[in-house]
GUVO-278283 format. One line per field, with one value per residue (C-alpha): z, x negated, y; residue in one letter. Coordinates in Angstrom, 1 decimal, m for minus. Layout:
! GUVO-278283
c3	(Z | ...)
c1	(X | ...)
c2	(Y | ...)
r	(A | ...)
***
This chain:
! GUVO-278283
c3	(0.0 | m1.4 | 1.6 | m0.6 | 1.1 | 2.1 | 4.1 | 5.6 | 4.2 | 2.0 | m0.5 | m3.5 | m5.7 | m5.2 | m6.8 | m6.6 | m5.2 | m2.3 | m2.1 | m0.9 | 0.8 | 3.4 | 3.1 | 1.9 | 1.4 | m1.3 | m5.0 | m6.0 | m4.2 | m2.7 | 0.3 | 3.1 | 3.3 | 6.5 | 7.6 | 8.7 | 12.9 | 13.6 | 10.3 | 9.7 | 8.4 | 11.4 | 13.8 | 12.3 | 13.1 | 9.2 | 9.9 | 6.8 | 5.5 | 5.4 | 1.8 | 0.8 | m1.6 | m1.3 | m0.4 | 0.3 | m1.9 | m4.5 | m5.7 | m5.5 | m7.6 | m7.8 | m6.9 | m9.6 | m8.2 | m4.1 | m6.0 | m7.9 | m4.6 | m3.4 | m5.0 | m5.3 | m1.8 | 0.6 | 3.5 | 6.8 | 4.8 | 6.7 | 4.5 | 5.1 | 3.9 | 3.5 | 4.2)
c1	(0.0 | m2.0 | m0.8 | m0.6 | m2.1 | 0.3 | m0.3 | 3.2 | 4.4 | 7.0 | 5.7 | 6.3 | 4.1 | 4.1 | 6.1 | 7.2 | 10.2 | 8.4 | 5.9 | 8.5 | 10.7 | 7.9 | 5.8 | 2.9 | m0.5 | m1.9 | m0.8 | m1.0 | m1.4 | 1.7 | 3.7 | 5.0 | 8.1 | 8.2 | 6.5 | 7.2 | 7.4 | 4.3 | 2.6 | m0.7 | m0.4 | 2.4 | m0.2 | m3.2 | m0.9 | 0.2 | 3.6 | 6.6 | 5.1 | 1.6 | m0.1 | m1.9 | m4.5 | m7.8 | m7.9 | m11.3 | m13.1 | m10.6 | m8.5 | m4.5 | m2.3 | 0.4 | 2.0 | 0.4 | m2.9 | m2.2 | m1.0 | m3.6 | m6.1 | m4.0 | m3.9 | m8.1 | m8.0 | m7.7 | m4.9 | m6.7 | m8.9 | m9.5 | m8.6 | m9.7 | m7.0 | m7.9 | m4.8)
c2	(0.0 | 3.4 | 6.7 | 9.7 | 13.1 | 15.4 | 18.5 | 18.6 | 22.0 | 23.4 | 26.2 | 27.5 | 30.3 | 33.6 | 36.3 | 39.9 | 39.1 | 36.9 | 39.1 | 42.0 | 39.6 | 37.9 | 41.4 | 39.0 | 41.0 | 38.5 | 39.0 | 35.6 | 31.7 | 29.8 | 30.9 | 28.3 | 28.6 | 25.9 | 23.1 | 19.7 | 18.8 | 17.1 | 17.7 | 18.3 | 22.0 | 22.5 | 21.1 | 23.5 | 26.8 | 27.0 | 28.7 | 30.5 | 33.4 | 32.1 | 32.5 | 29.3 | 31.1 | 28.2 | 24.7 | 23.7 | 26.2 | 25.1 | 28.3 | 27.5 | 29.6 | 27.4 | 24.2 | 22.3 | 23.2 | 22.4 | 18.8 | 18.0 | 18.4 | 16.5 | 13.8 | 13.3 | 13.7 | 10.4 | 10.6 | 12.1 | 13.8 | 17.1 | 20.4 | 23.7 | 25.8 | 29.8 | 31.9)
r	(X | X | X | X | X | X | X | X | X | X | X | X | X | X | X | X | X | X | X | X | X | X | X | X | X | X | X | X | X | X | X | X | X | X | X | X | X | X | X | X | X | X | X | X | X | X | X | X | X | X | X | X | X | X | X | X | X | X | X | X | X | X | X | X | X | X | X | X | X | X | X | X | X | X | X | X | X | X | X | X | X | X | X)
***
């Protein structure tokens, strides 16, 4: 049985319309709009409104980017997530 990684977060890319909404200083990366109880990004201090902008040294502008990390990374992999 293969464990996908999962960082235990729901996000979607920033826009103007986000940007305004959450008062977000970044122009571009995705913002967490929650996270999961006893998930690893929950359990780090990630919280909604957070901008997801680099995932170890990896640039994230968009969902597509935070899932392909994710799926060259191994579960229990420790992340270093720049927001």
């Amino acid at each position: 049985m293969t464990t996908r990684s999962s960082l235990g977060l729901y996000a979607v890319q920033l826009d103007q319309d986000l940007t305004r909404l959450y008062d977000a200083k970044a122009e571009s990366g995705l913002i967490v709009l929650g996270t999961l109880p006893k998930g690893p990004a929950g359990a780090a201090g990630v919280r909604r409104g957070d901008v997801i902008m680099v995932v170890n040294e990896i640039p994230v502008f968009s969902l597509a980017d935070l899932n392909s990390f994710l799926e060259m990374t191994r579960a229990g992999t420790i992340a270093l997530i720049t927001i």
